[in-house]
N, C-alpha and C positions, 0 to 999 in steps of 0.2 A: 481442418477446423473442427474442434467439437460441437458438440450437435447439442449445445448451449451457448451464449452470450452473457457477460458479468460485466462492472462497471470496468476491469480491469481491460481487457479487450476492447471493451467503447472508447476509454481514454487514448490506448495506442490507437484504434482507427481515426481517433480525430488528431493526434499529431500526425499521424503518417500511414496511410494506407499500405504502404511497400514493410516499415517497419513491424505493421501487423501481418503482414503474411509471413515475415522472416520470424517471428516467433510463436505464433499460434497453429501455423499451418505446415511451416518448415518444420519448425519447433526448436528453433534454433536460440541460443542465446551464447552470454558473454563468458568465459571460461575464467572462472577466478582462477592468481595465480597461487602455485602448490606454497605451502612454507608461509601464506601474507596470512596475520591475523588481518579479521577486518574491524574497522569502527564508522563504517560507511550509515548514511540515513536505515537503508532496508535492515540493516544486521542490529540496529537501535531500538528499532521498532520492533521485530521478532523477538529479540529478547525479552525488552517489555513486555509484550502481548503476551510471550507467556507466565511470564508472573502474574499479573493480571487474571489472567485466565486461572490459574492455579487458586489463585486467592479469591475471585470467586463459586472457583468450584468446591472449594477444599479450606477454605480460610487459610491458604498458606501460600506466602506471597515470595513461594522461592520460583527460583529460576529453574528448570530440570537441566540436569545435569547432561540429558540424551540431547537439549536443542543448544548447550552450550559447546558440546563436541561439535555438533552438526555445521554451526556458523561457525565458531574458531574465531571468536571478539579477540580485540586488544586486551589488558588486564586493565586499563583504564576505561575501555568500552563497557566493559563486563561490570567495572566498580559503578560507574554512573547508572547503567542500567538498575541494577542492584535500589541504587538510592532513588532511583524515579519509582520503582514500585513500590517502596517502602515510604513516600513522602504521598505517593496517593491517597493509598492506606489508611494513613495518619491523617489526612486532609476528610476524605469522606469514608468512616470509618465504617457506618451502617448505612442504606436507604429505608426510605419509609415507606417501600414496598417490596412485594415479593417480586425476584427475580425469576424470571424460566429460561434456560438456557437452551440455545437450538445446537445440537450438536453436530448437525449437518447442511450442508448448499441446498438454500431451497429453490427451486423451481415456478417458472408462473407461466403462461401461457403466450407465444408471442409470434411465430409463424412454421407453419408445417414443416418439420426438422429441425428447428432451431427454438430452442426455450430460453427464456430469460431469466436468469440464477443469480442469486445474493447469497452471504455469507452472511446470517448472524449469529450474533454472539450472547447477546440478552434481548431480553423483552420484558413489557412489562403492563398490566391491565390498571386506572385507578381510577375509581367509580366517583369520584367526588372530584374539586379542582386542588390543586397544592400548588404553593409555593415554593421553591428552590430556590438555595441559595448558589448564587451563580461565583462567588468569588472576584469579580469586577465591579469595584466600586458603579453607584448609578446604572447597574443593567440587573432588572429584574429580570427573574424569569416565572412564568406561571404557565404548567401546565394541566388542560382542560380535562375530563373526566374520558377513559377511551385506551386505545394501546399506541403505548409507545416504544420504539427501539432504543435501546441503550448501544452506545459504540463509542470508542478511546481511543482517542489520537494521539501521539507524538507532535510537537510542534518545533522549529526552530526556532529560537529567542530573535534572532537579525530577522525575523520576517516580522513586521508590525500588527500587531492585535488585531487593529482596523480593520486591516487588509486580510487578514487570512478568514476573519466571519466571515466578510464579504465575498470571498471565493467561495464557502460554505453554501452560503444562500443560491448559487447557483451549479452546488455540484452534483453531477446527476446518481452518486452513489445512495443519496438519501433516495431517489425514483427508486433504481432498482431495488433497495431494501426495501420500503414501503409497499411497491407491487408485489413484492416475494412474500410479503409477511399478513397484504390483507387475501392473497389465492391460497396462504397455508390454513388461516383462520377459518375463510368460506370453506375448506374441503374438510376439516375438520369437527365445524359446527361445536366447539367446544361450550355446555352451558353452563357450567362451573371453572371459576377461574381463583384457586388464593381462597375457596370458600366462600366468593362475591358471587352471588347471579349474575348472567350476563344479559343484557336486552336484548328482545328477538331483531334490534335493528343493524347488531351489530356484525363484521369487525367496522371500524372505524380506527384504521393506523393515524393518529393526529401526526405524525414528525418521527424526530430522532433529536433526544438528547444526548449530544456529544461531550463527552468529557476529556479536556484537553490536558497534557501533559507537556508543559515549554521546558524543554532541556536546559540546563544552566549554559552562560556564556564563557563555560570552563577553554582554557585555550590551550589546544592538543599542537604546538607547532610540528611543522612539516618540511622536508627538503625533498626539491625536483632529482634524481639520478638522468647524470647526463646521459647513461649510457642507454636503459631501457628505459625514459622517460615516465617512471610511474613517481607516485609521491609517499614516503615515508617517513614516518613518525619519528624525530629527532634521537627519539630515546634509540631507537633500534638504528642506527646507524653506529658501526665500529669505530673509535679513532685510534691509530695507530701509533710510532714513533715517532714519524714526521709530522704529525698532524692534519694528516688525511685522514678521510673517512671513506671507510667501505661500505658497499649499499649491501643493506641485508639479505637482496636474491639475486644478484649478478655478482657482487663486488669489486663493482667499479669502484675505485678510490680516486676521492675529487677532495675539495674544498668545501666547508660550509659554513653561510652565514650565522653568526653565534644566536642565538636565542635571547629574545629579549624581556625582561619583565615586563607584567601586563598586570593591572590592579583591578581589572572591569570582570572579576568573575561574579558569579551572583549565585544564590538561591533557584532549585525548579521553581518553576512556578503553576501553580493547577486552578483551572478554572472550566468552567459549563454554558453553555449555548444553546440554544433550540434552533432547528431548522423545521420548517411544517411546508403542507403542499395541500393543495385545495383542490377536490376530486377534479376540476376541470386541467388544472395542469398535471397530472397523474395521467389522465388522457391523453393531453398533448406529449408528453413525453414519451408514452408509451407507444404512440406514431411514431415519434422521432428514433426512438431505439428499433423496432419494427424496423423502418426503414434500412438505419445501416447494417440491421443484417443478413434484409435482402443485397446490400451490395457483400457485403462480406463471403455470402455462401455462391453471388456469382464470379467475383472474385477468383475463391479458390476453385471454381468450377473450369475456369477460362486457364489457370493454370493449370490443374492437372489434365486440360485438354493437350496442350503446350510438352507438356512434360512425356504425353504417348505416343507423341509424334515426334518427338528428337529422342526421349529416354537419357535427356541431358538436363541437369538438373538448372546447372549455367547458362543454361539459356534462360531463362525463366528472368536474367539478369535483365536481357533486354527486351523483351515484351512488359516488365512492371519496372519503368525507370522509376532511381528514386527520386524522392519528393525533395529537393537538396533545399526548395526553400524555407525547408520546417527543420532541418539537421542540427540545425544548433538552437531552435525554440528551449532547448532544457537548457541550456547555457545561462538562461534568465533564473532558473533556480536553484540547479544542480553545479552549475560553475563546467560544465561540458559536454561536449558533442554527445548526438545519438548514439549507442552502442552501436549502431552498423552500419556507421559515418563511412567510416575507412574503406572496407569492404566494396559498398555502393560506388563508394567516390572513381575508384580502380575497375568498376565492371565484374570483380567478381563473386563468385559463388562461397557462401557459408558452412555451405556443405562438408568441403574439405581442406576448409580453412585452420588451422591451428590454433588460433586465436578464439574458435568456438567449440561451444559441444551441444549435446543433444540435450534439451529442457526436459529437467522432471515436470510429473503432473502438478501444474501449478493449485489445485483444489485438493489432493491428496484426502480426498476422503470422498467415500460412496455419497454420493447426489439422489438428495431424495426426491 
């Protein structure tokens, strides 16, 4: 375990206990395969983010060329990324404040060997109230004089407006950014902010305006291979003389259903939220994270007690069963099983499994 906790570790311990130890402690994760471009959610998102980031670090809202090697998008993944960042752009072309960018994981205080770390990416001070315009018909937004975080999401179109604020409003990434950004404020005591005086009562984190990014309902069809059951993009499937089709990393040749016209594509769509927190639940939560990380560091404590006494990594299978009734909870979002469904389902070890490899650092940069 590192000898930090993020909202990204919080979320795995709350689907699955056994899942977070197979990837923060094993450090185990899912081995993409060699040859696939991807256009999966995560590869969406990183592209974005760094256009985003590029533009505004640098007013230039390209993609680097070093994180397009890196992920290996589809050319259709790549084109739509492309146009999400350029439609942001264009949608909120200035703000009517100054931005400060945190270039590193910051830190907050939360139990003896374990610190609680947020990622951000903007911030921003404004001594008066303002108005925003939020882009959703009838939802104003006004935010109060104070610091706020700025952060940009990716959104699926099939998931309903409603419903994705609504998960907002209780997702605990806004806690840990807001704890991370009012313990950087206080240690820093900054009293010029943008050329504004700052009040000696301050920090006061009010929230985090999110700005959302809904992906068009562009339709990428796909065909199951019967032979390594993965799913590939119509376009990359061979057809031959008989009119089979080769799959493009085994080439198994099967059959496939034709492709059908679809008229429901649409426009991104961009639009703004607030989510805020009122000093007593910043408390409460900051128990409630406290907490799981006292189970988390006994956790891995219990197994690497486990692991000195056999020096068998495979055991560790059966002292942390998995959690099997939460296996397919992402099935609700993601359309499938936990990455180490399989694995758990059979009893065994990730270790020296083929189907895994060893997880880069997920934070890749010095934690301040």
């Amino acid at each position: 375990m590192p000898n930090h906790i993020d909202y990204s570790q919080y979320a795995k311990w709350q689907h699955c206990s056994w899942a977070w130890y197979e990837r923060y402690v094993l450090k185990r994760q899912k081995r993409w395969q060699e040859g696939v471009l991807r256009d999966d959610a995560l590869a969406i998102g990183s592209l974005t983010h760094n256009g985003l980031d590029n533009w505004y670090a640098k007013q230039d809202p390209t993609i680097d060329e070093e994180t397009i090697a890196r992920i290996g998008p589809t050319p259709d993944a790549l084109r739509m990324c492309r146009r999400l960042v350029h439609g942001y752009v264009q949608t909120f072309p200035r703000e009517a404040w100054e931005l400060i960018r945190t270039e590193q994981p910051v830190r907050f205080k939360l139990v003896e060997g374990c610190d609680g770390l947020a990622k951000l990416d903007l911030y921003f001070y404004i001594d008066r109230t303002m108005c925003v315009d939020s882009g959703i018909p009838g939802y104003e937004i006004t935010l109060n004089p104070g610091w706020w975080i700025q952060e940009y999401k990716t959104k699926s179109s099939f998931v309903p407006t409603a419903d994705w604020m609504k998960q907002w409003d209780t997702n605990m990434q806004v806690d840990f950014q807001m704890l991370a950004l009012n313990e950087m404020l206080t240690d820093k005591m900054l009293g010029y902010i943008g050329g504004m005086e700052v009040k000696e009562d301050y920090p006061k984190v009010n929230g985090v305006l999110v700005n959302v990014i809904e992906k068009p309902k562009d339709y990428i069809p796909k065909r199951k291979c019967q032979k390594c059951e993965e799913y590939y993009a119509y376009s990359a499937w061979v057809v031959g003389g008989d009119g089979l089709f080769a799959c493009p990393i085994c080439q198994n040749r099967q059959k496939l259903k034709p492709v059908e016209q679809r008229g429901d594509e649409a426009e991104p769509r961009y639009f703004r939220m607030i989510v805020e927190r009122s000093a007593e639940q910043l408390l409460r939560h900051k128990k409630e994270i406290r907490e799981v990380a006292l189970k988390m560091m006994e956790m891995e404590a219990d197994g690497k007690a486990k692991m000195d006494e056999t020096d068998l990594v495979s055991d560790l299978c059966v002292e942390f069963v998995p959690n099997r009734g939460h296996c397919f909870d992402l099935s609700k979002r993601y359309g499938k099983e936990c990455e180490f469904y399989w694995p758990h389902l059979l009893g065994q070890s990730t270790i020296d499994h083929p189907d895994f490899q060893e997880a880069e650092d997920y934070i890749n940069e010095t934690v301040a």
